[in-house]
SEPAKE-335195 format. One line per 4 residues: number of its first residue (from 0); their letters; for each residue x, y, z of C-alpha. Coordinates in pm, whole numbers, plus 50000, padded with zeros to 5 digits. Example, Ala and Ser with C-alpha at 12.3 -4.5 7.8 and 13.67 -1.06 7.14 Angstrom:
2
0 = AS = 51230 49550 50780; 51367 49894 50714
//
This chain:
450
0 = XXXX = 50000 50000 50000; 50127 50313 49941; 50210 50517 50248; 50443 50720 50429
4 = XXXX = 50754 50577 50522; 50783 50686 50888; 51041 50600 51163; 50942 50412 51444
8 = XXXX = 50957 50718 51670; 50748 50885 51383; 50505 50630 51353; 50489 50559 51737
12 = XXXX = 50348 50946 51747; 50094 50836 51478; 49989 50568 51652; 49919 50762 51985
16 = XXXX = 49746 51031 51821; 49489 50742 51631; 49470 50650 51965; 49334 50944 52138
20 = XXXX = 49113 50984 51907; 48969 50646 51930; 48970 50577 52265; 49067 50923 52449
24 = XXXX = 48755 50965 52578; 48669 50585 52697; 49042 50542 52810; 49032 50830 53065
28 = XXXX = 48701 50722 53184; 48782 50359 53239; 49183 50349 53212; 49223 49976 53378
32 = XXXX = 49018 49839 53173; 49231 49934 52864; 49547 49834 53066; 49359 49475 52997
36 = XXXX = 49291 49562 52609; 49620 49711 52580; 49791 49373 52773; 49597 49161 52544
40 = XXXX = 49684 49347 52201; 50081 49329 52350; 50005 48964 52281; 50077 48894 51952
44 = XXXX = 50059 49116 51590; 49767 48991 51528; 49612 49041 51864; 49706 49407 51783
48 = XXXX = 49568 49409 51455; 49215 49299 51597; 49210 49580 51838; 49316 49863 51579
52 = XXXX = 49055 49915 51327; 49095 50256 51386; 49487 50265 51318; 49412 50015 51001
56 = XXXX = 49163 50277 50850; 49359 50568 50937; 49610 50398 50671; 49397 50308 50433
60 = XXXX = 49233 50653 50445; 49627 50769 50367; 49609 50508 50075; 49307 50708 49898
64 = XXXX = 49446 51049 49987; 49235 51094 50294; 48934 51042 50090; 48642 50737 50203
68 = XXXX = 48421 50815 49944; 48631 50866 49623; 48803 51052 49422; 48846 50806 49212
72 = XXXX = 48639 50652 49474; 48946 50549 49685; 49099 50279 49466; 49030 50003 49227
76 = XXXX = 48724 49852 49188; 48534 50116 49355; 48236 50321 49149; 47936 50507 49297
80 = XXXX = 47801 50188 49376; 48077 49990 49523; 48212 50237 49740; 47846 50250 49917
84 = XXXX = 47776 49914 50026; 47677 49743 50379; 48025 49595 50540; 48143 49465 50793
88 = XXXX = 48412 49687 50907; 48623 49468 51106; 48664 49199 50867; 48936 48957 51004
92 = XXXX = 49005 48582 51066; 48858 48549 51398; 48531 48710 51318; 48358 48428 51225
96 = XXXX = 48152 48162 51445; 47857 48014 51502; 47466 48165 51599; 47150 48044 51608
100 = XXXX = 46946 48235 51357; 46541 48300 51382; 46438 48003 51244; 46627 47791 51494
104 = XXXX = 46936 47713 51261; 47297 47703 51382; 47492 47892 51126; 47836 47963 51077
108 = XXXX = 47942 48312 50936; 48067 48647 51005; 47960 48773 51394; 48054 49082 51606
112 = XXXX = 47850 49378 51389; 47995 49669 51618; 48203 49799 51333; 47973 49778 51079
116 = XXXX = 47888 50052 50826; 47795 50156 50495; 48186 50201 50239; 48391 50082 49995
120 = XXXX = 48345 49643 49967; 48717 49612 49886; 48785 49748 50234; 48596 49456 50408
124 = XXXX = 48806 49181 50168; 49173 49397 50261; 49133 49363 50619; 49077 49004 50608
128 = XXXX = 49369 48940 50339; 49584 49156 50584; 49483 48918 50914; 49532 48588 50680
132 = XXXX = 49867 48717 50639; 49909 48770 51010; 49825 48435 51081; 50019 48281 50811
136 = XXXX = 50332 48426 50910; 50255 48347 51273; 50198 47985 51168; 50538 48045 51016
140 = XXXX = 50412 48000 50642; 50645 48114 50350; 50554 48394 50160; 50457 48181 49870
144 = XXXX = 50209 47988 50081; 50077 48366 50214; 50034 48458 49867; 49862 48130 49809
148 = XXXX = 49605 48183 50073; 49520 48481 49964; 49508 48406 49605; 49225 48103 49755
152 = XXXX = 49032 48359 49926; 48986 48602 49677; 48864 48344 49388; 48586 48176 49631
156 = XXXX = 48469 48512 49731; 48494 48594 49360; 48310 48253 49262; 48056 48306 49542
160 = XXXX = 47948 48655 49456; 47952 48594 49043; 47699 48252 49157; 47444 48515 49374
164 = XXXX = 47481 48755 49097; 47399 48525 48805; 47080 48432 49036; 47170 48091 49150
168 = XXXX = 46908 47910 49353; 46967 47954 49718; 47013 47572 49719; 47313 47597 49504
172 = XXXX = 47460 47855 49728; 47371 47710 50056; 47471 47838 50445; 47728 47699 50616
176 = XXXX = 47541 47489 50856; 47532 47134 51037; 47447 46962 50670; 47662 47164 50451
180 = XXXX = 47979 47280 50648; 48294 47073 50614; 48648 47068 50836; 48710 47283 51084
184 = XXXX = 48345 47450 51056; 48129 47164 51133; 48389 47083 51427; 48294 47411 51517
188 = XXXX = 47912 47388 51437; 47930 47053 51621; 48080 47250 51950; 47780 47515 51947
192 = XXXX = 47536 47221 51908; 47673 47094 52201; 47642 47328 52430; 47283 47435 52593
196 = XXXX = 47050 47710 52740; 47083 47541 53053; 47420 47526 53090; 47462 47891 52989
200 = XXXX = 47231 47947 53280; 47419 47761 53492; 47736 47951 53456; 47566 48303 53535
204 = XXXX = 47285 48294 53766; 47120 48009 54049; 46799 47927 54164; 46692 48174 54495
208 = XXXX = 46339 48141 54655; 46200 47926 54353; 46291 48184 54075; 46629 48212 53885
212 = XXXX = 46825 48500 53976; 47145 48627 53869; 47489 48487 54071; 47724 48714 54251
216 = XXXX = 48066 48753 54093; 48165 48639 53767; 48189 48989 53610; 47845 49085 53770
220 = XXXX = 47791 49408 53943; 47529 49495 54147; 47366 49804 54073; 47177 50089 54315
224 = XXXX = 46814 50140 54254; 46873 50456 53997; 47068 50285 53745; 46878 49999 53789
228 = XXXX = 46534 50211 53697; 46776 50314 53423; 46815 50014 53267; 46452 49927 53319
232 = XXXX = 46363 50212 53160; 46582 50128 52838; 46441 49830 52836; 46131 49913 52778
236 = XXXX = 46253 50183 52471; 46407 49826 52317; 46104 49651 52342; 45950 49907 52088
240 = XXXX = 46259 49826 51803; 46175 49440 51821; 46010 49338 51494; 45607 49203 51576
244 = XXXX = 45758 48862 51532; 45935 48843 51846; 45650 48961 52054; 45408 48671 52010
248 = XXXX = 45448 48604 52376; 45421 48908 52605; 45572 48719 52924; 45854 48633 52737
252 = XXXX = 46003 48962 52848; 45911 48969 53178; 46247 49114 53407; 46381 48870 53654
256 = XXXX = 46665 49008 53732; 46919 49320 53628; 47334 49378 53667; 47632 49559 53567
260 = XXXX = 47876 49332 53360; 48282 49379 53332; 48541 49225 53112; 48318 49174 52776
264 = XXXX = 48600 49201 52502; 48917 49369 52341; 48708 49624 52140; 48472 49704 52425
268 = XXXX = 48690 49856 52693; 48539 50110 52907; 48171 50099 52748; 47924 50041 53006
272 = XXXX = 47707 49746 53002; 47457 49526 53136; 47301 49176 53166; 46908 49156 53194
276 = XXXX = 46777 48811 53265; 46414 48752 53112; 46121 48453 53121; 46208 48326 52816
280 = XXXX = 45966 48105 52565; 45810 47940 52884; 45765 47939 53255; 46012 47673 53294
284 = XXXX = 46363 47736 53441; 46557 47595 53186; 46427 47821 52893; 46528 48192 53118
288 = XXXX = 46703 48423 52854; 47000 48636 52935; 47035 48975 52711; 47280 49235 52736
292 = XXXX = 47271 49629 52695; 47586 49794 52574; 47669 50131 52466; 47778 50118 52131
296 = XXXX = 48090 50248 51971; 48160 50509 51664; 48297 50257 51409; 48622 50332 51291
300 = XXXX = 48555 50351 50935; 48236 50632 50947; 48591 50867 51032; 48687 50811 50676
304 = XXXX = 48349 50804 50493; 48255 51160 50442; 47901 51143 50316; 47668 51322 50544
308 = XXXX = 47365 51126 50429; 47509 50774 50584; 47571 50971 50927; 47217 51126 50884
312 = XXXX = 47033 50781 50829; 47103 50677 51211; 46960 50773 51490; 47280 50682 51750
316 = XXXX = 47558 50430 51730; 47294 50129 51902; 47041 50182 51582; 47329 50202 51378
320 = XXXX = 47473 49853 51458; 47130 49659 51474; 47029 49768 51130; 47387 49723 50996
324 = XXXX = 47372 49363 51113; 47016 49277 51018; 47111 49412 50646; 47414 49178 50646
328 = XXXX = 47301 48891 50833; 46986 48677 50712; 46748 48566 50950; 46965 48764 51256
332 = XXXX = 46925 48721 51639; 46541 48762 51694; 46615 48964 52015; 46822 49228 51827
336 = XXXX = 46749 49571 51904; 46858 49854 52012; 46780 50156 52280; 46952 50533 52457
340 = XXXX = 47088 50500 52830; 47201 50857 52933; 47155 50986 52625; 47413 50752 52454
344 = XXXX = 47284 50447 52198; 47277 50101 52307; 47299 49749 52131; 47049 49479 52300
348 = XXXX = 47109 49145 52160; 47138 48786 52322; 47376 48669 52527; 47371 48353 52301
352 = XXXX = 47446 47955 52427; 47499 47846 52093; 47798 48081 51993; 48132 47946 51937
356 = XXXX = 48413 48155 51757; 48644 47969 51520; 48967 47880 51637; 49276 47933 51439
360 = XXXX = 49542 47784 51695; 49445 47403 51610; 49434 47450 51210; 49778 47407 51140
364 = XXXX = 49824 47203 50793; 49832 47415 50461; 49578 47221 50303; 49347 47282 50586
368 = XXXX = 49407 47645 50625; 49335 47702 50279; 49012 47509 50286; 48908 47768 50590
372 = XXXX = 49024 48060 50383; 48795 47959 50087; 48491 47906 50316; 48557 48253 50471
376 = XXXX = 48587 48366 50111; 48191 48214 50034; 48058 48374 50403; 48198 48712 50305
380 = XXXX = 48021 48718 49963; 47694 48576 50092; 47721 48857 50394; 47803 49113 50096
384 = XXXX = 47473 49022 49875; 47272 48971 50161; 47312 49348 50214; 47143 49515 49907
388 = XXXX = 46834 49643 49785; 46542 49346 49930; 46731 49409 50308; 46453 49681 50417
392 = XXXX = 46733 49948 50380; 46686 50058 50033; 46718 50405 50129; 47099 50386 50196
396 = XXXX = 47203 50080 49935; 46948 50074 49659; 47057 49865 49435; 47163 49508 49428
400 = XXXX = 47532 49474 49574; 47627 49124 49403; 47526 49244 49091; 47793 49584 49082
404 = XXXX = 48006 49358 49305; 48018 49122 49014; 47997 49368 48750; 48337 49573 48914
408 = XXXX = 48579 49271 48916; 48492 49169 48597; 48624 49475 48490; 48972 49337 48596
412 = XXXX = 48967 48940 48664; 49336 48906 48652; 49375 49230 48925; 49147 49117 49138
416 = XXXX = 49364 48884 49351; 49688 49092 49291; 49587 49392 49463; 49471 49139 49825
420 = XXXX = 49777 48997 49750; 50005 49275 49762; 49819 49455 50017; 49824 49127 50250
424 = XXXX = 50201 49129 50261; 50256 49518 50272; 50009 49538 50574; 50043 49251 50726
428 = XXXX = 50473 49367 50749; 50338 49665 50846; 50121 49557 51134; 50374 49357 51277
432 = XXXX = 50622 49647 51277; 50360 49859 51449; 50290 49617 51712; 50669 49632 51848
436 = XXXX = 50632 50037 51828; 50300 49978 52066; 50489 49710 52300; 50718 49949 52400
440 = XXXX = 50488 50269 52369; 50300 50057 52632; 50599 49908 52874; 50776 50286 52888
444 = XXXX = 50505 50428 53008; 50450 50659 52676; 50051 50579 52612; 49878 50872 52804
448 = XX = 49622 50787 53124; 49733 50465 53178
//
C-alpha cells in the first residue's frame, strides 16, 4: 500500500494520536480496563491488529488520499456503487463463528456487527487478506504459501458473489450449517450444538426462593436502585425496536433480574454494560434468557466516509449497529434491538448459548488452512449480497450489491487477487512492525492515562 515511510519514533506518534482519538475519551474514563485491552493486544501482531481498526483505517484513508468516498472513489474497483455498500468493518480471521438464527438454525458466518457501516466492499476483503497474512506468518508460512492463501480467498469470494449475481438458487449457494459445512466449521458447528440454554444458565445465575436469579461475581455488578430504573427504563425503549415477530408472547420479556457486567472484550473497553435476565419462551427454568445492553461504539471507518447522508440515516451508534447487522446477516438474532441510556445508543442482543468463535490455533496444515480461507471467502460474499436492495434498507444501498460487486471485478479478473495479495504482505509487514512500536509505547510508560 502506498504510504508514508515513517520512523518508528514517527510512527509511534501516529499511533498515539489514532489513539486518542479512538479511545481518548473511553480510556480516561475507564483506564484499567484498557490496561487489559492494551495487555491483550501486546500479545501477539495479530492480537494488535484485531484491536486497531481505527489505526488500520487511518492507513487506508492515507492510501486514497484521505478520501472514504472517492476521488476516484478510493481505489480500484470502487464506482458510485461499490464504494456505498453494507460491510462489515472489522473483517478479520477470527470474526467468524457460530449463531442460532430465527428460524432455529445454527449457522456459521461472520459475527461481532459493532464495526459495521455503509463504504467501499474492497475494504471489508483487505482487512481480512491483511489478518490471513498475520496468521500465516505466525503459523510460520512462507511467503509463497501467504500469497497462496490469499490468492484462495479472493477466487471463492469471487466465485461466490459471480453465483448470487447470476441468480443461482439459494440451494446451490447454501449456508454453512450442520448439513453443509465441512472441516474445521462443522467441528465448530458441532461444539455450538453441544452446548445448551441450561448450561449457559448455569454459569451466570442460580435458583433463589423458587425463581432464577442472577449469581454474585463472575463479572456481575450489582447496581443501586437509579441505574437499575435506568436500565429498566431502556428496556422498555428496546422493546419498541423488536420486529412484531418476536412479541408473540408478552411474558417472554418479563424482568427477573438486572446487573452491571465487566470484562466483555478487546474492542469494548470502558463501554458500560449490562446483563438483563428475562422469562424466556416458557415458565420453565431451563428456557430463562439472558440479554445484554451495551453502549455502542463510533465505528472506525464512518471517520473516513465523508458522506453526510450515511451519518444522517442513524439515529445513534445502538440503531446504527442493529440495522447494519440485520442488512448483512439473514434471518439475525430475533432479540436484536437497540435503545439510549444517558443519552448515549445502546445494542440489546442475546447473550447467546449456541455461539462458538472459530479457532485458528488448532488449524495448522496448509491444506486445511486454505480450505478455511475459501469458506471465509463464500461467508463474506453471501454477507456482501445479503446486504442490498430486498434488506429493508433501500434508502441507503438501493441497488443490488452482488450484481455491481460482480459487475466491478469483471472489469479486471486478473487484478482482482493481485491487489489482496500485495496489500496482505505490505500490511500485514506493516502491522507487525507497528505492534513492536506499541509494546514498547506501552511498557515505557509513553501511552497517556494509563
Amino acid at each position: 500500500m502506498s504510504v508514508p515511510q515513517l520512523s518508528a519514533e514517527q510512527r509511534g506518534e501516529q499511533i498515539l494520536a489514532v489513539f486518542d482519538t479512538a479511545f481518548g475519551d473511553l480510556l480516561a474514563a475507564d483506564p484499567a480496563a484498557f490496561r487489559v485491552k492494551f495487555r491483550k493486544m501486546a500479545a501477539s501482531a495479530f492480537a494488535f491488529y484485531r484491536g486497531t481498526a481505527n489505526l488500520f483505517y487511518h492507513d487506508l484513508g492515507q492510501e486514497s488520499g484521505g478520501r472514504g468516498d472517492g476521488g476516484a472513489y478510493g481505489g480500484p474497483y470502487l464506482d458510485e456503487r461499490t464504494s456505498r455498500v453494507w460491510i462489515h468493518g472489522d473483517l478479520h480471521a477470527e470474526n467468524f463463528g457460530t449463531y442460532m438464527d430465527a428460524q432455529g438454525r445454527l449457522i456459521f458466518n461472520v459475527n461481532d456487527f459493532d464495526e459495521a457501516y455503509v463504504g467501499p466492499f474492497t475494504w471489508d476483503l483487505k482487512r481480512l487478506a491483511a489478518s490471513v497474512a498475520l496468521i500465516g506468518y505466525a503459523k510460520a508460512l512462507s511467503d509463497e504459501q501467504i500469497t497462496a492463501l490469499v490468492r484462495t480467498y479472493a477466487a471463492a469470494y469471487r466465485e461466490r458473489i459471480h453465483a448470487l449475481a447470476t441468480g443461482a438458487k439459494s440451494d446451490e449457494v447454501p449456508p454453512f450449517t450442520l448439513d453443509t459445512a465441512q472441516g474445521p466449521l462443522i467441528d465448530v458447528l458441532r461444539d455450538a450444538r453441544s452446548l445448551t440454554r441450561f448450561g449457559l444458565l448455569d454459569s451466570m445465575t442460580e435458583i433463589r426462593d423458587f425463581e432464577r436469579r442472577f449469581a454474585p461475581g463472575g463479572g456481575s455488578v450489582e447496581l443501586d436502585a437509579a441505574t437499575r430504573y435506568k436500565v429498566l427504563a431502556a428496556f422498555d425503549g428496546y422493546l419498541e425496536t423488536l420486529p412484531d415477530s418476536s412479541l408473540d408472547r408478552p411474558d417472554s420479556y418479563r424482568v427477573k433480574d438486572v446487573v452491571g457486567r465487566r470484562g466483555i472484550g478487546i474492542g469494548s473497553a470502558g463501554l458500560p454494560s449490562y446483563n438483563i435476565l428475562l422469562e424466556g419462551a416458557t415458565d420453565a427454568l431451563e428456557n430463562d434468557v439472558v440479554i445484554y445492553i451495551k453502549q455502542a461504539q463510533t465505528p472506525a471507518v464512518s471517520r473516513h466516509v465523508t458522506d453526510p447522508s450515511i451519518r444522517d440515516y442513524f439515529q445513534h451508534e445502538g440503531h446504527r449497529t442493529v440495522i447494519s447487522q440485520r442488512a448483512l446477516q439473514a434471518h439475525a438474532d430475533p432479540w436484536l434491538g437497540w435503545t439510549e441510556l444517558d443519552g448515549a445508543g445502546q445494542l440489546v442482543a442475546e447473550v447467546s448459548p449456541y455461539a462458538v468463535d472459530l479457532d485458528w490455533s488448532d488449524i495448522d496444515e496448509a491444506e486445511e488452512i486454505a480450505a478455511v480461507v475459501a469458506d471465509l471467502g463464500r461467508a463474506t460474499a453471501t454477507m456482501h449480497a445479503a446486504a442490498d436492495d430486498e434488506s429493508g434498507h433501500s434508502e441507503l444501498v438501493p441497488f443490488s450489491t452482488e450484481r455491481a460487486i460482480d459487475a466491478a471485478i469483471a472489469g479486471d479478473e486478473a487484478g482482482f487477487a493481485d491487489l489482496l495479495v500485495d496489500f496482505a504482505h505490505d500490511y500485514g509487514a506493516r502491522a507487525r512492525r507497528d505492534h513492536q512500536i506499541f509494546v514498547d509505547l506501552f511498557r515505557n510508560g509513553r501511552i497517556p492515562g494509563l
